[in-house]
OpenMM code with the backbone's topology and positions (N, CA, C; nanometers):
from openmm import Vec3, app, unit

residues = "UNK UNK UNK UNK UNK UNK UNK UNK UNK UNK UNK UNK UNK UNK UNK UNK UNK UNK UNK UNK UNK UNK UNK UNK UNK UNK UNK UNK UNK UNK UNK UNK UNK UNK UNK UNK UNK UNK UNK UNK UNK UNK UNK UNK UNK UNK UNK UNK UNK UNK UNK UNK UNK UNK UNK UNK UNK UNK UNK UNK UNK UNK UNK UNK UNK UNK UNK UNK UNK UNK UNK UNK UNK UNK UNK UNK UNK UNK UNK UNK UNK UNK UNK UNK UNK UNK UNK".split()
positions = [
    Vec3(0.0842, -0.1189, 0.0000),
    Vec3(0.0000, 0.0000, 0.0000),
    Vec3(0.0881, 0.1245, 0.0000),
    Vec3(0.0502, 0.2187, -0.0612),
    Vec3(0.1393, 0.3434, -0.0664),
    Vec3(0.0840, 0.3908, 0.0895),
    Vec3(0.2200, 0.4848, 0.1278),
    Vec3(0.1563, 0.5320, 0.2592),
    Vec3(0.2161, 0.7328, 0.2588),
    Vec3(0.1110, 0.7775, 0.2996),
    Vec3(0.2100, 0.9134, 0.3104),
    Vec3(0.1900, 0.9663, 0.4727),
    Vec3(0.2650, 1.0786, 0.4880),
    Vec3(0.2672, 1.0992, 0.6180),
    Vec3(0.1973, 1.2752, 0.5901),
    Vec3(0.1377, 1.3313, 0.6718),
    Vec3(0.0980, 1.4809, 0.5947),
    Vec3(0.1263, 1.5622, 0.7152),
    Vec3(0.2457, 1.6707, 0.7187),
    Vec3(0.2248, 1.7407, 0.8150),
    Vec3(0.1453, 1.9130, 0.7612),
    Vec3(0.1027, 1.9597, 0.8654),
    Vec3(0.0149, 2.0450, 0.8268),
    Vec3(-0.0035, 2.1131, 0.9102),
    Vec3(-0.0542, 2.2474, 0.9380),
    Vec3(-0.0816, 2.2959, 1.1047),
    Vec3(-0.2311, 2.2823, 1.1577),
    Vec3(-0.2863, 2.2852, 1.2835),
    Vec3(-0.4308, 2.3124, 1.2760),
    Vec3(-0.4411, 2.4404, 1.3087),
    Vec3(-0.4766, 2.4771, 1.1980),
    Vec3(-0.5096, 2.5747, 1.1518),
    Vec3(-0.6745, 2.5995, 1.0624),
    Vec3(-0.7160, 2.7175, 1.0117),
    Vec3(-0.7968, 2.7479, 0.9132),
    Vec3(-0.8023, 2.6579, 0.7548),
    Vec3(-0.6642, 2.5608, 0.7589),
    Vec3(-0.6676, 2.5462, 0.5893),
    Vec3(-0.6972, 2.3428, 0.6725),
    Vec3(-0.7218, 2.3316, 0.7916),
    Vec3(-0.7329, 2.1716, 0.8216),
    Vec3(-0.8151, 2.1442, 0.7593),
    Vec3(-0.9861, 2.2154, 0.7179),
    Vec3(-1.0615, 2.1142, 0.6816),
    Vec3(-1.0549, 2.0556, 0.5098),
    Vec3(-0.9689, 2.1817, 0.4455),
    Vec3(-0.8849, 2.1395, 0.3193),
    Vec3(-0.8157, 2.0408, 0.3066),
    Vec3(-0.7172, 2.0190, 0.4057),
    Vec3(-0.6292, 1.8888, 0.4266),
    Vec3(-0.7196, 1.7800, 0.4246),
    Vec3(-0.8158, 1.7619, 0.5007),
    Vec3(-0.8920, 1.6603, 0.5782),
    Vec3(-0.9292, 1.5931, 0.4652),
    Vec3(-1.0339, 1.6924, 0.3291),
    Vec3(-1.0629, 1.6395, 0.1758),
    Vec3(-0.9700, 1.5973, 0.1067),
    Vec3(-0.8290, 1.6244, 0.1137),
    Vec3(-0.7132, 1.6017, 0.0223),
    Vec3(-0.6959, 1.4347, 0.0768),
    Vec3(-0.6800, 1.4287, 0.1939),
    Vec3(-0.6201, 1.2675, 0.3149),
    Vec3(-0.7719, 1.1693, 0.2469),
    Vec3(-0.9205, 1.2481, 0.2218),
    Vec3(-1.0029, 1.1563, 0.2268),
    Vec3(-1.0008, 1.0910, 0.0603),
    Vec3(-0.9414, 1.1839, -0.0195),
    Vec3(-0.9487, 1.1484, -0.1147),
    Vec3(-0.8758, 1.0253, -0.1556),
    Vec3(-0.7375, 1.0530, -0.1068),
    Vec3(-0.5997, 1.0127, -0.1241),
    Vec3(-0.6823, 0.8233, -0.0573),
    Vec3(-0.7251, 0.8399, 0.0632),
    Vec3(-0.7265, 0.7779, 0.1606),
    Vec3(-0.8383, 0.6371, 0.0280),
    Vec3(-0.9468, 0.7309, -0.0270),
    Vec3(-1.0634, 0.6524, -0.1265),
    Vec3(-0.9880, 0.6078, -0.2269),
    Vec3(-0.8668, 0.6584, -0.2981),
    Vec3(-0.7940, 0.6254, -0.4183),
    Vec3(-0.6415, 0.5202, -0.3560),
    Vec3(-0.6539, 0.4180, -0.2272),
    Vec3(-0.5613, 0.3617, -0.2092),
    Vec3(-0.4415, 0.4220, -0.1389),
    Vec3(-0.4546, 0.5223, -0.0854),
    Vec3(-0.2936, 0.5549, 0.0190),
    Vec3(-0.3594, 0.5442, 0.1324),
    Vec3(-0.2613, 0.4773, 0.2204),
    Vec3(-0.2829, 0.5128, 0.3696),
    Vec3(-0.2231, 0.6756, 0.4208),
    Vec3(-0.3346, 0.7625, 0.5183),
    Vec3(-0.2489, 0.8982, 0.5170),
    Vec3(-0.2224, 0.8927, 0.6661),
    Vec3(-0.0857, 0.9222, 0.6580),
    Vec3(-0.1182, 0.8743, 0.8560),
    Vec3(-0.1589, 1.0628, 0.8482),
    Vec3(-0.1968, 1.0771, 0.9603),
    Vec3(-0.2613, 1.2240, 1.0031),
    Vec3(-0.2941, 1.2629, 1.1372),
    Vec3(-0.2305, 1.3053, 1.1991),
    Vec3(-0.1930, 1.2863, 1.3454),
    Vec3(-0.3147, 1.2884, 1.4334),
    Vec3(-0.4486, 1.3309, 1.3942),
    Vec3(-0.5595, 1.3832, 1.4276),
    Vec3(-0.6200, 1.2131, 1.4483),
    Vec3(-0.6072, 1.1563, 1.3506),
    Vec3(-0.6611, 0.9947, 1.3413),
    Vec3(-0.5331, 0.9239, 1.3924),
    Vec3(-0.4241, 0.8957, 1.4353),
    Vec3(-0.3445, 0.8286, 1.5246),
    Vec3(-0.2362, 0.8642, 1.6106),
    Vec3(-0.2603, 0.9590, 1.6447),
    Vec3(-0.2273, 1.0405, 1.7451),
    Vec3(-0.3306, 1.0337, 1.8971),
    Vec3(-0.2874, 0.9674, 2.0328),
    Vec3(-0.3866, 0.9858, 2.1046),
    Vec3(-0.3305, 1.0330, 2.2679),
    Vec3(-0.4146, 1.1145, 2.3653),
    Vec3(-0.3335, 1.1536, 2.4818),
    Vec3(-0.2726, 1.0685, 2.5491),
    Vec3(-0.1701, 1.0968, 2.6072),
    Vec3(-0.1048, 1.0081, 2.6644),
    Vec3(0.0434, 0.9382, 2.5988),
    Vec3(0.0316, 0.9425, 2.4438),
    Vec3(0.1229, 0.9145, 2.3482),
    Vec3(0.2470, 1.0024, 2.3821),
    Vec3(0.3844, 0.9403, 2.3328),
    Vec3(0.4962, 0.9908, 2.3147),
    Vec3(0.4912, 1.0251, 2.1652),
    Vec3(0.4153, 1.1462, 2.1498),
    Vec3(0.3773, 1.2140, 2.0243),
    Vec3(0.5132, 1.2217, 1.9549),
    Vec3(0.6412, 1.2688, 2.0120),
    Vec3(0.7622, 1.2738, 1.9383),
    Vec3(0.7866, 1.1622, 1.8729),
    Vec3(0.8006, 1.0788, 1.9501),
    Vec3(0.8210, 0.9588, 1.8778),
    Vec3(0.7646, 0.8422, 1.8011),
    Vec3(0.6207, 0.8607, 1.8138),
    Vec3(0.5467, 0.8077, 1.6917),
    Vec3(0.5184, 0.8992, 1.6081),
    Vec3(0.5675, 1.0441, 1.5927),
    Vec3(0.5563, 1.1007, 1.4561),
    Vec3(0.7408, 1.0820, 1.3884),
    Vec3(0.8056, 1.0224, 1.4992),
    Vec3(0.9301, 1.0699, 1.3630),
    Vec3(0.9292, 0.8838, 1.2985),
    Vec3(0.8607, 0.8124, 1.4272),
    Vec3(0.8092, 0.6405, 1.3384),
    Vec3(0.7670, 0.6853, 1.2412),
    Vec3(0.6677, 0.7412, 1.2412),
    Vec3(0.5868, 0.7335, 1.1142),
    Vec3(0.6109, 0.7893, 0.9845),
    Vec3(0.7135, 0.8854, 1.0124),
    Vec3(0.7836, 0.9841, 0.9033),
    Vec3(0.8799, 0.8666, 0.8652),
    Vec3(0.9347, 0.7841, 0.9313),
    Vec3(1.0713, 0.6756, 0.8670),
    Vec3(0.9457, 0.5906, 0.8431),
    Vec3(0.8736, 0.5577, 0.8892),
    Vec3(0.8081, 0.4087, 0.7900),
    Vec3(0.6731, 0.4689, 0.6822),
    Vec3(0.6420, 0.5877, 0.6545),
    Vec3(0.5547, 0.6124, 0.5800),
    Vec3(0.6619, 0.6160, 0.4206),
    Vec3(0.6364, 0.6161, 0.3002),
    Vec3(0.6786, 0.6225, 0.1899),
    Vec3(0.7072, 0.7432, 0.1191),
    Vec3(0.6368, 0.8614, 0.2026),
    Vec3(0.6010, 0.9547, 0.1246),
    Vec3(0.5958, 1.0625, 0.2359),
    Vec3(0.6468, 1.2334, 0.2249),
    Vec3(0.6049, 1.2621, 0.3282),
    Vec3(0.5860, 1.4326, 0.2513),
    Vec3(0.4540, 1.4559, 0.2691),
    Vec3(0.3876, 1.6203, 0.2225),
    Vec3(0.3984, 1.7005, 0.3549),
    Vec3(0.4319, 1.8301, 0.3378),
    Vec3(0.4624, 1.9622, 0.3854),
    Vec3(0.3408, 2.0357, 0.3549),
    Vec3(0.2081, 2.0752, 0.3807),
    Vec3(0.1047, 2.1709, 0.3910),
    Vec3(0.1630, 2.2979, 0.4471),
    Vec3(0.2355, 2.4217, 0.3658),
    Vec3(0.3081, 2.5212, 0.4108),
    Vec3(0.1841, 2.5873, 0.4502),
    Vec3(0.1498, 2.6547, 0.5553),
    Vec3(0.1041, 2.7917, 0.6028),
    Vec3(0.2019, 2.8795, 0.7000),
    Vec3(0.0940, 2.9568, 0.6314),
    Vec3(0.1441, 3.0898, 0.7461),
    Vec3(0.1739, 3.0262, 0.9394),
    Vec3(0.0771, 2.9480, 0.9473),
    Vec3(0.1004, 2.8833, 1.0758),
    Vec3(0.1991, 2.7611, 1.0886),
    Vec3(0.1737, 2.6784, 1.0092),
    Vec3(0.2400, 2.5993, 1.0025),
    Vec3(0.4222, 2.5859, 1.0095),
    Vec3(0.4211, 2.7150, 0.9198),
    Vec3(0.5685, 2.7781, 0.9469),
    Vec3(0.6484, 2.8286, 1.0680),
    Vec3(0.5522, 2.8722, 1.1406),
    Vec3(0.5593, 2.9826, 1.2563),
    Vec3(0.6573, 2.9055, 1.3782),
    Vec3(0.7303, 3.0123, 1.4338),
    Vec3(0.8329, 2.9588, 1.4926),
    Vec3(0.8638, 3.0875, 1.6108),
    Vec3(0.8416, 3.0516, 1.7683),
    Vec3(0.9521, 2.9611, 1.8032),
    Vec3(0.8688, 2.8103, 1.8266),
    Vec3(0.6956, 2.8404, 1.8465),
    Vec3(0.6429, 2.6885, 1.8766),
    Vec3(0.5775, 2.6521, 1.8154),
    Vec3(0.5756, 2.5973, 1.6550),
    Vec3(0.5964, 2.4927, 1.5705),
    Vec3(0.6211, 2.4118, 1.5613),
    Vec3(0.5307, 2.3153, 1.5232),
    Vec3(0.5934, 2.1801, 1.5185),
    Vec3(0.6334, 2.1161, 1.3838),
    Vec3(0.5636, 2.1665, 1.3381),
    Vec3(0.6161, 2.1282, 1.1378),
    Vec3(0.7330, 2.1122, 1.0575),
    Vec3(0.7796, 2.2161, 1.1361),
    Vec3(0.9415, 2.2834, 1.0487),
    Vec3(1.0311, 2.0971, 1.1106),
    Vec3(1.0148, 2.0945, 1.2569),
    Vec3(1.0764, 1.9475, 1.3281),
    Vec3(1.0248, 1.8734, 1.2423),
    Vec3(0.9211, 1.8459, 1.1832),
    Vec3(0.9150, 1.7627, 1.1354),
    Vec3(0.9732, 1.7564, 1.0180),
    Vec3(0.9737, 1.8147, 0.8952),
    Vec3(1.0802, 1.8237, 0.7971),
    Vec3(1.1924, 1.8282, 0.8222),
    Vec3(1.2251, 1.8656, 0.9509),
    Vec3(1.3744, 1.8251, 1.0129),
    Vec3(1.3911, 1.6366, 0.9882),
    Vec3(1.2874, 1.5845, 1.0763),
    Vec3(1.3114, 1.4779, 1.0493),
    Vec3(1.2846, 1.3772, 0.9689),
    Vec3(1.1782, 1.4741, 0.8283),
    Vec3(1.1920, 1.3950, 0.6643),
    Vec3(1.3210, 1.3713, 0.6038),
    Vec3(1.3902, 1.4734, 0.6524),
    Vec3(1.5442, 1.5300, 0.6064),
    Vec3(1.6278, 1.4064, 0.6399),
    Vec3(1.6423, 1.3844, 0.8016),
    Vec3(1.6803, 1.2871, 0.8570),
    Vec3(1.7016, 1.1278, 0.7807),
    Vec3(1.5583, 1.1217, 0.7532),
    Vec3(1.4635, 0.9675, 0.6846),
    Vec3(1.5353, 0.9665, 0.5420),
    Vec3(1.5633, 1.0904, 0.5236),
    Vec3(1.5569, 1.0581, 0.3725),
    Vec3(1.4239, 1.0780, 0.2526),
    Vec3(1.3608, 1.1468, 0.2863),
    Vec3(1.1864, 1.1397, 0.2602),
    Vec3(1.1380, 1.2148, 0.2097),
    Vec3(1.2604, 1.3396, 0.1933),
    Vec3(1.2204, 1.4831, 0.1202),
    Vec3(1.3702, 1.4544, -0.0118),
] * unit.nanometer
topology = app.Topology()
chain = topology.addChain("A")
for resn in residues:
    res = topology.addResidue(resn, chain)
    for name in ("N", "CA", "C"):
        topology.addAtom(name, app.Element.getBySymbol(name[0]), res)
């Protein structure tokens, strides 16, 4: 199965993402999407940089938020596509 990983911010442009993952999701990719396997209590760090090394594929949803820095989490994560090899 193709798999992608989608980082994105929650933000104003999520419920855009959400149609892009459902589409993707109806045409055969698995999308991991932190919203659907992501849960409290999780060592969120470390099942998102799992999932960035075992997904196939990994999309960047740039926003204005998403970018934003010093507390962002997105930019880390293309840190660690970089890492994987994935970008």
């Amino acid at each position: 199965m193709n798999t992608i990983f989608f980082s994105y911010g929650h933000d104003e442009h999520k419920e855009f993402i959400i149609k892009i993952k459902d589409y993707l999701n109806k045409n055969g990719f698995d999308v991991f999407f932190d919203s659907d396997k992501l849960r409290a209590g999780d060592d969120w760090e470390h099942k998102l940089e799992v999932a960035i090394d075992t997904n196939q594929k990994f999309i960047f949803f740039i926003t204005p938020h998403s970018a934003r820095r010093p507390d962002g989490y997105c930019l880390n994560e293309i840190a660690m596509a970089l890492v994987h090899k994935k970008m």
